[in-house]
C-alpha positions in Angstrom: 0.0 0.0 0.0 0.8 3.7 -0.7 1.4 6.5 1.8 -1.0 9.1 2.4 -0.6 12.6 0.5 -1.3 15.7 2.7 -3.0 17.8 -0.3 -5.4 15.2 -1.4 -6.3 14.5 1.8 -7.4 18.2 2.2 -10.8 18.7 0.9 -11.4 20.8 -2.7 -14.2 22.6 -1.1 -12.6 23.8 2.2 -9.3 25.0 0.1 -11.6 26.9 -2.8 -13.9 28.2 0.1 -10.9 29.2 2.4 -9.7 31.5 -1.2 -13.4 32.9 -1.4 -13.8 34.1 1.9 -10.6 36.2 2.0 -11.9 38.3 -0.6 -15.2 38.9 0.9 -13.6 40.1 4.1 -11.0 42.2 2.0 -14.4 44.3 0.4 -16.2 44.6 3.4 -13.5 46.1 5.3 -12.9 48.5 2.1 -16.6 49.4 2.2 -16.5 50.1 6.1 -13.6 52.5 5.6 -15.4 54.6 3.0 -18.5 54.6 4.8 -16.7 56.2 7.6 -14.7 58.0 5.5 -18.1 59.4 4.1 -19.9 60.1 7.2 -16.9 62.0 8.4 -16.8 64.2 6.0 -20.6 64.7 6.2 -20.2 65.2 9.7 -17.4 67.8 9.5 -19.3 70.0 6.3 -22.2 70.1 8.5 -20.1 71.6 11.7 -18.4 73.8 9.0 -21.8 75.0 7.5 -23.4 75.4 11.4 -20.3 77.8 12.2 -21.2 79.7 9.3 -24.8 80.3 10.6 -23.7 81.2 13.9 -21.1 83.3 12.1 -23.4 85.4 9.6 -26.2 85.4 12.9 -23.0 87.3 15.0 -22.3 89.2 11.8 -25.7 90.6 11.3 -26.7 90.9 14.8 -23.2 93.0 15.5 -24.2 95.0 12.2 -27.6 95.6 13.3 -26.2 97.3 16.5 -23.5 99.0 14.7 -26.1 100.8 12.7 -28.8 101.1 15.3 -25.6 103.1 17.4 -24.6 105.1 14.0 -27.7 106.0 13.3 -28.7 107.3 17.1 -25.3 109.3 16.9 -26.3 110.4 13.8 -29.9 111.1 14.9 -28.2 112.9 18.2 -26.0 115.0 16.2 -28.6 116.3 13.5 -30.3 119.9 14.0 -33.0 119.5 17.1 -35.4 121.9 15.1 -36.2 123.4 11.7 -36.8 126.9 12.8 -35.2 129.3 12.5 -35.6 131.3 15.0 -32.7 133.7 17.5 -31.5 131.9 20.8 -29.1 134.2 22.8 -26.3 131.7 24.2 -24.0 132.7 26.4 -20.6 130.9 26.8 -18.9 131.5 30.0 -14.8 132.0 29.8 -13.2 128.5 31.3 -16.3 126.2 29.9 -15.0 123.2 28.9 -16.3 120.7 25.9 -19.2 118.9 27.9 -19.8 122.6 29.9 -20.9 123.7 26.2 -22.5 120.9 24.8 -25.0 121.5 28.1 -25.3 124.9 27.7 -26.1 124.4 24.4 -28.6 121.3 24.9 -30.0 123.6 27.7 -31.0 126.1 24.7 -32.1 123.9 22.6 -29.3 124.4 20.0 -28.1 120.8 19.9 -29.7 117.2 20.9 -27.2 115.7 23.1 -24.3 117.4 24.8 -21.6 114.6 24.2 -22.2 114.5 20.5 -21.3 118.1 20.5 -18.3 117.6 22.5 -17.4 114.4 20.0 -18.2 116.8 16.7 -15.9 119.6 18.3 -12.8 117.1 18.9 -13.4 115.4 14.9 -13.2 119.2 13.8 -9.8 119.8 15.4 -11.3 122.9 17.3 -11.6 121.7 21.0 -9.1 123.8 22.3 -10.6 127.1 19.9 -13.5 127.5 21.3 -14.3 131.1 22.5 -16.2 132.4 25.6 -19.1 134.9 25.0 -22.7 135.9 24.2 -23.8 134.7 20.7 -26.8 134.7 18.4 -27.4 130.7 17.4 -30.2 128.9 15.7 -31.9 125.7 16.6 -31.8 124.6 12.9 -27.5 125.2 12.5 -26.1 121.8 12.4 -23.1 120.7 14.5 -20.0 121.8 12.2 -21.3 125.2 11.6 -22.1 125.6 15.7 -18.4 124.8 16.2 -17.3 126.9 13.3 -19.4 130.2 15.0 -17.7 128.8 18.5 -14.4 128.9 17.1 -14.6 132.4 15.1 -15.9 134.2 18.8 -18.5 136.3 19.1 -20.4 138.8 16.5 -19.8 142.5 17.5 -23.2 144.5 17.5 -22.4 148.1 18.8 -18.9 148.6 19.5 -16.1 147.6 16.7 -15.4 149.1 13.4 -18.7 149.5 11.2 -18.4 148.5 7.4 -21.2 149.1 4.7 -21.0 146.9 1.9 -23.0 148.1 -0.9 -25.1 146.5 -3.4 -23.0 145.5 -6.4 -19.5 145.5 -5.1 -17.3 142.8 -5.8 -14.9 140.6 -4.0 -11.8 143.0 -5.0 -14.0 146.2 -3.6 -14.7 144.3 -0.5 -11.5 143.4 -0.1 -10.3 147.2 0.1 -13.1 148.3 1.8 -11.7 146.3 5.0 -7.9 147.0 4.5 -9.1 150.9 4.0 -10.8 150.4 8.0 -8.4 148.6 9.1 -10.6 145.6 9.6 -8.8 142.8 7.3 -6.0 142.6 5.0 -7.0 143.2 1.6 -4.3 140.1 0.2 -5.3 137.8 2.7 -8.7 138.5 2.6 -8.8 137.9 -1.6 -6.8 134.5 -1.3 -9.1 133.0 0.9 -12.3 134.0 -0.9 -10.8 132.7 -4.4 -9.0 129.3 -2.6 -11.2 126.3 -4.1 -9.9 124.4 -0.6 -10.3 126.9 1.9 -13.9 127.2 0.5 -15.1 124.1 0.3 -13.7 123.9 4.3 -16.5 126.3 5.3 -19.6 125.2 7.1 -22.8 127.1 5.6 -26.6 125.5 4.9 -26.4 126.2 1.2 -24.2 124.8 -1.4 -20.8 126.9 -1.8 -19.4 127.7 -5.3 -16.5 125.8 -6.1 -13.4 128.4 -7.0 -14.4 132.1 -5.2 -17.0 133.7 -3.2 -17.9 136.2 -5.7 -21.8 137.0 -5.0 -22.1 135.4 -2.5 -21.1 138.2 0.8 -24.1 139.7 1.5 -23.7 143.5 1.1 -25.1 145.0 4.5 -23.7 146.7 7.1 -21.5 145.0 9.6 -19.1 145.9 12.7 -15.8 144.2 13.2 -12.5 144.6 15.5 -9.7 146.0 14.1 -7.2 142.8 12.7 -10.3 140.4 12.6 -9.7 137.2 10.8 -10.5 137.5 7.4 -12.4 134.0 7.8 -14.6 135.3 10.7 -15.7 137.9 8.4 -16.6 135.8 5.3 -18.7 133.5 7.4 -20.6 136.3 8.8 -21.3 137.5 5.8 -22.1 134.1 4.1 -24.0 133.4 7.4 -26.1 136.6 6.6 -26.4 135.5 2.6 -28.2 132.4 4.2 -30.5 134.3 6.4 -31.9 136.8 4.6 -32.2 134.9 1.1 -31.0 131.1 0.6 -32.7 129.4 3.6 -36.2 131.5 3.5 -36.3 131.3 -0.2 -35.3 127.6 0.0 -38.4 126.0 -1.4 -38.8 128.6 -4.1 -35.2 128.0 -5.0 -36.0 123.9 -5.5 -38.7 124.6 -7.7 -37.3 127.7 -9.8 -35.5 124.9 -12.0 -32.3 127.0 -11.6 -29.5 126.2 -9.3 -28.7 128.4 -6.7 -25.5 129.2 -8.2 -27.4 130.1 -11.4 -29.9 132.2 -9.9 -26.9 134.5 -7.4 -25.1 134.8 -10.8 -28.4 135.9 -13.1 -28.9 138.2 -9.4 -25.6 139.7 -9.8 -26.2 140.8 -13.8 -29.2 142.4 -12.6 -27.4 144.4 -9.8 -25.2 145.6 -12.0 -27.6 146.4 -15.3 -30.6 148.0 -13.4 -31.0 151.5 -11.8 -34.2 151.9 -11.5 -36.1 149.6 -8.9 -39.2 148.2 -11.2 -36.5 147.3 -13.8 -34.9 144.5 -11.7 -37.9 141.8 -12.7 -38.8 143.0 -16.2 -34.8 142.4 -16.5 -34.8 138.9 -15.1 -37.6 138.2 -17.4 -35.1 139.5 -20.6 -32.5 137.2 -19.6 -34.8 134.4 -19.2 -36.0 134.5 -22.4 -32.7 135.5 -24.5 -31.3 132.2 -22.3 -34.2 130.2 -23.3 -33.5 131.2 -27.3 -29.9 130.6 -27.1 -29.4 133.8 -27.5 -26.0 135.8 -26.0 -27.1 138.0 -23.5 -24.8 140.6 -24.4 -24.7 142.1 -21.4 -22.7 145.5 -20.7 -21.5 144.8 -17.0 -20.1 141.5 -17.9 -17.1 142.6 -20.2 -16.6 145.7 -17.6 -15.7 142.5 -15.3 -13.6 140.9 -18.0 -11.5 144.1 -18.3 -11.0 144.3 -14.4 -12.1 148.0 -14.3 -15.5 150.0 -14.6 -16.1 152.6 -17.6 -19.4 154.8 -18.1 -19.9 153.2 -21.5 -18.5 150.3 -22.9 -17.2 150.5 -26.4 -17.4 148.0 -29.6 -13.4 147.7 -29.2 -14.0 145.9 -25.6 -16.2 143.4 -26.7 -13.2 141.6 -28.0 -11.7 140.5 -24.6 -11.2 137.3 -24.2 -12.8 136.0 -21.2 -15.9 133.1 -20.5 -17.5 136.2 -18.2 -17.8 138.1 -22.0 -21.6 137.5 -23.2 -21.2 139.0 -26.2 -18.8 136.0 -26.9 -19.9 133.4 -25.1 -23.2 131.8 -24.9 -25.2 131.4 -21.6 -24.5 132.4 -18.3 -20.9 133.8 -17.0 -19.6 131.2 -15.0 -20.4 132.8 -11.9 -21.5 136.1 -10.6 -19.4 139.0 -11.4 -21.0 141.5 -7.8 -22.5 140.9 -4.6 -26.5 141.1 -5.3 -29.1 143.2 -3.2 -31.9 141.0 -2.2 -34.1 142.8 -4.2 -31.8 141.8 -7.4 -31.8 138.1 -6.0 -36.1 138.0 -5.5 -35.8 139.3 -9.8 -33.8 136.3 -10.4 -36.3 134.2 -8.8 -39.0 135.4 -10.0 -38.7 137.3 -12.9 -41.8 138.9 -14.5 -42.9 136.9 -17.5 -42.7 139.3 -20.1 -41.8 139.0 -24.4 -38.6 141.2 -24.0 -35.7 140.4 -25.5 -34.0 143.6 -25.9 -33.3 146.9 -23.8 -31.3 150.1 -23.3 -30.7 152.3 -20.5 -32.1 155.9 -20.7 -29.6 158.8 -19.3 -32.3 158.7 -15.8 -30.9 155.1 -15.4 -34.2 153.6 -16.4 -34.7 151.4 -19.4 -36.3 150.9 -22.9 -37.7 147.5 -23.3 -38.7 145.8 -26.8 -39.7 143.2 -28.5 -37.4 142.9 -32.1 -34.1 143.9 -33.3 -36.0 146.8 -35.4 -37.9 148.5 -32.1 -34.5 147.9 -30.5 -32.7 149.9 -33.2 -35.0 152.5 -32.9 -34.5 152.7 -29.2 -30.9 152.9 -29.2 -31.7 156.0 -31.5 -34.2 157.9 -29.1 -31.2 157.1 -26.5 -29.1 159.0 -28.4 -30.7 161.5 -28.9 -31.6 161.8 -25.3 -27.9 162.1 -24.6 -27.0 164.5 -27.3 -29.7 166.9 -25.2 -27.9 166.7 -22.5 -24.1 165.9 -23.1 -21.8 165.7 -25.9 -20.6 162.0 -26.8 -17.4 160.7 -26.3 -15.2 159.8 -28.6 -15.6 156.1 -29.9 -18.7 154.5 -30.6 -20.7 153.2 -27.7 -22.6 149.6 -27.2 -26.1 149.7 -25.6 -26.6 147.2 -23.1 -29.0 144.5 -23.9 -28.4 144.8 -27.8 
């Protein structure tokens, strides 16, 4: 007999079966790993996307409050009434920040006492603030409060007194305070033509963007002697505000001018008219030539592109070259070329409505108005006459205004 062999004796079924079940195992532990591999990761975006909730729920909440806060502060540092209306304020020598925020809560000038005190530190004028009585309005808002504080107070009886008349311009201001020993007359000019220094003032009305021109109020004022040539544009700007921008300001919305517009159409009409019932019928001839393209052709206009008055402007200065010359240049001069009366800025804003489009000035300062280039002709001629009755005529030969 033969020996035994090991292999045959082991079954067929438990080798082949012992071969299968290695491989099953091998899978299932692969599947187990992804599966936990899977829900891992589920796991983990699911954190992720929950610290994002609570992250966009801490960023809106914390944005909520930050504008709930801004917009109280704001609230708090807005005007605490929209009348205009005198409140004498008295600012005693020593106060400091939070002293004249109360005083001036007290008075109802401003809403909340530490806003103040916040708005005077982000001006830079904390430590400029000046002790005594002053004349504030419960409709100034915060920067032009501090501006006033800053400047000191306005001088009603003693001081120098200064009359600026209707019509002047920034260079006959100017003079007018060096002559009284009010201002310097450089100093003075450079900050009423600096586009930076302008746009740095605190007023309620829009500013023009490169000078002042038009916009001091001519009245009659009292300064010290050497007074800041900033303190006395912002009184006069501050004056400007009050007697014509901020009660006018509705009419001014709905003219369908700008203000700017309507100060510089003001400021031809101080300078054109003589004669008080010719300011509107005026307004009403620039309206119209402005509505028909038409140059205005306005006398006073080259006078301020030559720099110097004349009694009659001649046909040799209409050639300066200037964007203020309307017999060159279409439309409005680029700003006003005097300081308008209020009675020349109520003709700007409401001009009469009238079908002028021409006039001339008589020798009595009042005007001719007509209708067509012949009637205008004609009225140059009666002019003429008029003058040859009274005067001899100058050498050269003279422009009418208007034509």
């Amino acid at each position: 007999m033969s020996e035994p062999n090991d292999k045959s004796d082991t079954p067929k079924n438990e080798i082949n079966g012992g071969k299968s079940g290695g491989k099953n195992n091998v899978k299932s532990s692969g599947k187990n790993k992804e599966g936990q591999q899977t829900n891992a990761l589920r796991a983990a975006a699911l954190a992720q996307q929950q610290r994002m909730r609570r992250l966009l729920r801490f960023l809106v909440s914390t944005a909520a409050a930050a504008l709930l806060i801004g917009g109280t502060i704001f609230w708090l540092g807005t005007p605490p009434s929209s009348q205009h209306r005198p409140v004498s304020v008295t600012i005693p020598a020593g106060s400091d920040l939070i002293k004249i925020g109360s005083i001036l809560q007290d008075k109802g000038i401003v809403r909340n006492a530490q806003v103040f005190a916040l708005a005077a530190r982000y001006e830079g004028n904390s430590a400029k603030l000046k002790a005594g009585r002053y004349t504030l309005f419960p409709d100034m808002r915060l920067p032009q409060i501090v501006q006033q504080l800053q400047l000191g107070p306005k001088l009603t009886v003693s001081g120098i007194r200064l009359t600026v008349p209707e019509g002047y311009t920034l260079r006959q201001i100017a003079h007018a305070l060096e002559t009284k020993g009010i201002a310097h007359e450089v100093d003075f000019l450079k900050l009423a033509t600096d586009p930076v220094a302008i746009q740095q003032l605190q007023t309620d009305f829009p500013l023009p963007k490169k000078t002042l021109e038009g916009y001091l109020y001519p009245d009659t004022y009292r300064f010290a002697p050497n007074t800041p040539p900033q303190k006395v544009i912002v009184e006069m700007l501050t004056n400007f505000s009050a007697r014509f921008a901020r009660p006018n300001q509705a009419a001014i919305a709905s003219s369908g001018h700008t203000l700017h517009e309507l100060v510089t159409t003001a400021s031809l009409i101080e300078c054109e008219a003589k004669a008080p019932q010719d300011r509107p019928r005026i307004g009403g001839v620039i309206e119209n030539r402005l509505r028909k393209k038409m140059r205005l052709e306005i006398d006073a206009t080259v006078l301020y592109a030559l720099g110097h008055h004349k009694d009659r402007v001649l046909f040799k200065d209409l050639t300066v070259d200037s964007p203020y010359n309307t017999y060159r240049h279409r439309g409005l001069p680029p700003g006003p070329i005097a300081s308008p009366g209020l009675p020349s800025l109520e003709a700007a804003l409401h001009p009469e409505q009238n079908d002028f489009f021409y006039y001339v000035a008589r020798p009595d300062g009042t005007h001719i108005f007509t209708r067509t280039i012949q009637q205008h002709h004609a009225a140059i001629q009666q002019v003429r006459d008029e003058r040859k009755l009274l005067q001899p005529a100058p050498a050269g030969t003279e422009v009418q205004p208007g034509g």
